[in-house]
N, C-alpha and C positions, 0 to 999 in steps of 0.2 A: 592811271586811266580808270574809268570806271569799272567794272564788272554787274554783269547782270544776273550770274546764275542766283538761284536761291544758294547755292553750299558757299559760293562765294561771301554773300551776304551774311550766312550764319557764322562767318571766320570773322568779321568785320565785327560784329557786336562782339563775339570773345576777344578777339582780338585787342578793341577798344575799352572793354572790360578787365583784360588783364593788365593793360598799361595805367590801369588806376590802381586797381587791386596791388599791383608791386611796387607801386607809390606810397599805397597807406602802412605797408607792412616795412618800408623801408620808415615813415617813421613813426611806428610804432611804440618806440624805446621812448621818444620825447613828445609821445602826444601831439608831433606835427604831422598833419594828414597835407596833402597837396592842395587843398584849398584854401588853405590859409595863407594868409599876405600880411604885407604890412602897409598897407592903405596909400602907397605909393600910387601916383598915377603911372606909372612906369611899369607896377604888377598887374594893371589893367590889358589884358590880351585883347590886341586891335588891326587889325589891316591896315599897312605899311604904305598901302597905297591909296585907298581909301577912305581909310581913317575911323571906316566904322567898328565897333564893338564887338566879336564874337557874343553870341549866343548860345544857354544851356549847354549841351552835353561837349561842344568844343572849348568850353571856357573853362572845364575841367580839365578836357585833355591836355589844353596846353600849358596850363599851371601845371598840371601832371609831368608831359615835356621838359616845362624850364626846369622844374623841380630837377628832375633826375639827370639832365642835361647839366645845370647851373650856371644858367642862362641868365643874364640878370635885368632883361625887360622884357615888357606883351608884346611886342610890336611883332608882327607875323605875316608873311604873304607866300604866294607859290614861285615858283621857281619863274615861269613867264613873267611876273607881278614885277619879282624884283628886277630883271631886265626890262621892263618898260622904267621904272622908277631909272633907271642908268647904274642897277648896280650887278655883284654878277655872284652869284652863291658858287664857294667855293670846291673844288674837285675832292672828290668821296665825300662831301658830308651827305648824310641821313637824314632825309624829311623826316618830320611829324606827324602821324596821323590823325586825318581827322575826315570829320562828314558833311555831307550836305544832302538834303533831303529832296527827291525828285517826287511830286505829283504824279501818282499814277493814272493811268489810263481803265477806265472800267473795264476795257478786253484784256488788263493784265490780272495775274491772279496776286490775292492781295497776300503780303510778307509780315509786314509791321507797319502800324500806323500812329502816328504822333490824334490824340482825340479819339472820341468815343464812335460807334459805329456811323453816327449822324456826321460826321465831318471827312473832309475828305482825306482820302488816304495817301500816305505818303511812304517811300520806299528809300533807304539810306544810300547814298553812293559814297565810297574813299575820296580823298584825296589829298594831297601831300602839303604839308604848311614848313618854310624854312624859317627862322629865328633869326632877326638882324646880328645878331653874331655868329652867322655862320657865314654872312654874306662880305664884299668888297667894295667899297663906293661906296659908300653907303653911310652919313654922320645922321644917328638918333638925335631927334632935338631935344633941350633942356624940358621937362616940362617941371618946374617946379611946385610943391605941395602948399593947397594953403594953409594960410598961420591958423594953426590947430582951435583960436580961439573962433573963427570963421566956421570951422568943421564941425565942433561942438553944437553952436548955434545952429545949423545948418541939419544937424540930426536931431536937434530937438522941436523943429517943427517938424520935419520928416515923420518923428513917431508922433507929432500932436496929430497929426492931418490923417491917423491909423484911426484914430480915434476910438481906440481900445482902451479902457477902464484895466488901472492900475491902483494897486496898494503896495504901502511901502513899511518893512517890517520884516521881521526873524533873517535869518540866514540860508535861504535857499529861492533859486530865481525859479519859479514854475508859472505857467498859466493853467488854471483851474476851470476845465470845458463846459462842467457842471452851471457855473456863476457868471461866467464869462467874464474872466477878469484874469489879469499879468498881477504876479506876486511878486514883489524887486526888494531884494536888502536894501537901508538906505545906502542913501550917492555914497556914503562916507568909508563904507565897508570895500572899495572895491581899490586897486590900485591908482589908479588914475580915471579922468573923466572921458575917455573915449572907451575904456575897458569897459567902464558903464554902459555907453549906447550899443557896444556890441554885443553884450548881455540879453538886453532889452530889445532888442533887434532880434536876436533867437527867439524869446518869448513870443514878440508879434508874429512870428514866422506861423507859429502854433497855433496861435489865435487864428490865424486866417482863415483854417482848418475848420472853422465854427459852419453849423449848417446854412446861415444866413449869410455867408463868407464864400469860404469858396469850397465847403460841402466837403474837407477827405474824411476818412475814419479814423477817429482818435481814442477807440477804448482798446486799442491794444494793450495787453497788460507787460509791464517790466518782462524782458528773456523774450520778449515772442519775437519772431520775424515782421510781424506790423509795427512791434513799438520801434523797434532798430532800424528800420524804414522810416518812420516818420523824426527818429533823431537826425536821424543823416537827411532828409529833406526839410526838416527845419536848419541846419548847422549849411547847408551848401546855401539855402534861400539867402538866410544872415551873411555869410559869406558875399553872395551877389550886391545885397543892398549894401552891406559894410563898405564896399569895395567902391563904387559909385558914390559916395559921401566921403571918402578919403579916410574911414578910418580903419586901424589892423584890425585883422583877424586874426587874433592868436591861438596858439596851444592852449586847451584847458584841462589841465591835470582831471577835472571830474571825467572827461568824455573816455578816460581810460576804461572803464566796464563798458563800454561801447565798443572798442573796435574790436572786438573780438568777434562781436554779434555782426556787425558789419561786415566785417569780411568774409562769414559767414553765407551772407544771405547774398552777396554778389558772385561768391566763388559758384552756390548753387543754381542761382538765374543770371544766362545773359543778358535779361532786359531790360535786370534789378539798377544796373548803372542809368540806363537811358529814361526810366519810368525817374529818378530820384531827379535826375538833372531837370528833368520836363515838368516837375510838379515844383522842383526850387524855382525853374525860370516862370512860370505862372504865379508864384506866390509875388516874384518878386516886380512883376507887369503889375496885379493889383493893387502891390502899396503903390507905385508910380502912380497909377488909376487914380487914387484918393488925393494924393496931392492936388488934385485939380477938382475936388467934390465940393 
């Protein structure tokens, strides 16, 4: 059920914050953080009964969830959800937590708001998500992956329609904010050809960030709390787009001098999780946006 206090609400973002933070630290050892998948549509977290897609800060938690769970699909609804659907979640398991954002009332005093002072304000409320393997009645449908040569093709318009200026050359994948341009090893250096788009799909993430884009701050220097901020909301953005084109996100042995700084700067702000997911789920609306420009 909801809660309305404000102490309530501040247990809710730690809360939510900690069920990430002892995800990354669980895997830490092998560079697998909880947002990474493997391009299944099955890793895709979505409403059981509806069919729609979670969004931002819940589409971590509940990769977060299956992760620590080992749950082996998205598929997710509440407890009433799955009794309409005819199936029936079974005696002692443990919801998932997660949120949904109520519109405030201007007589209410404001908490946290998703947007800048100009947009309207919104306030976080719980509520409980069960995992179709917790539940009875219940057969997940097949959905099967398409043939990787389909995905490829399918990511390399994706990044044409970013229309971000790339070179291709040395050994190290960065975008350069100064020039505006993505720097990519060639295709040939990288394991396989989706390990490429998912590269490159970090880079755009970066790119976005340009003032003529979607404007964040990108001179944080290496070690600071802004750069390790903008790793972790380019690496969740990529993550989202990865994810919605069918290809994996994997561990990458580099991101290892990161998470240390990450868990860092979540352990010291509760809002550090909710700010990263909201600025991934924005980066990742805008590439959606250009597809259509």
């Amino acid at each position: 059920m909801p809660h309305s206090s404000g102490a309530s609400r501040a247990d809710l973002y730690r809360e939510i914050s900690d069920q990430i933070i002892a995800q990354i630290e669980a895997g830490a050892g092998t560079y697998r953080m909880p947002w990474h998948h493997d391009g299944s549509p099955l890793d895709r977290p979505q409403n059981a009964l509806s069919g729609d897609a979670y969004r931002g800060i819940n589409v971590f938690v509940l990769w977060a969830g299956a992760r620590g769970a080992g749950y082996g699909t998205g598929l997710w609804a509440t407890y009433r959800q799955w009794q309409e659907i005819g199936a029936q979640v079974r005696k002692d398991e443990r919801g998932t937590l997660a949120v949904f954002w109520k519109r405030m009332r201007e007589s209410e005093a404001i908490d946290v708001a998703e947007g800048d002072d100009e947009r309207p304000r919104f306030v976080a409320r719980r509520f409980w998500l069960f995992n179709v393997a917790q539940v009875d009645g219940y057969v997940a449908p097949e959905i099967p992956p398409l043939p990787e040569s389909q995905r490829i093709a399918e990511a390399e318009r994706f990044i044409a329609h970013l229309a971000i200026k790339t070179q291709f050359g040395g050994d190290t994948a960065c975008y350069v904010p100064s020039h505006d341009f993505i720097r990519m090893p060639p295709f040939e250096r990288f394991r396989d050809a989706l390990a490429f788009y998912a590269v490159h799909l970090h880079e755009c993430a970066h790119a976005s960030g340009a003032e003529h884009r979607l404007n964040r701050t990108l001179d944080g220097r290496f070690g600071s709390d802004a750069y390790a901020m903008e790793e972790m909301v380019a690496d969740w953005a990529s993550c989202l787009a990865s994810m919605t084109l069918g290809i994996a996100s994997q561990p990458r042995p580099d991101h290892a001098q990161y998470i240390a700084s990450w868990l860092t700067v979540l352990k010291g702000d509760k809002w550090a999780v909710f700010t990263a997911a909201s600025k991934a789920q924005e980066i990742v609306d805008w590439m959606w946006r250009q597809q259509s420009v």
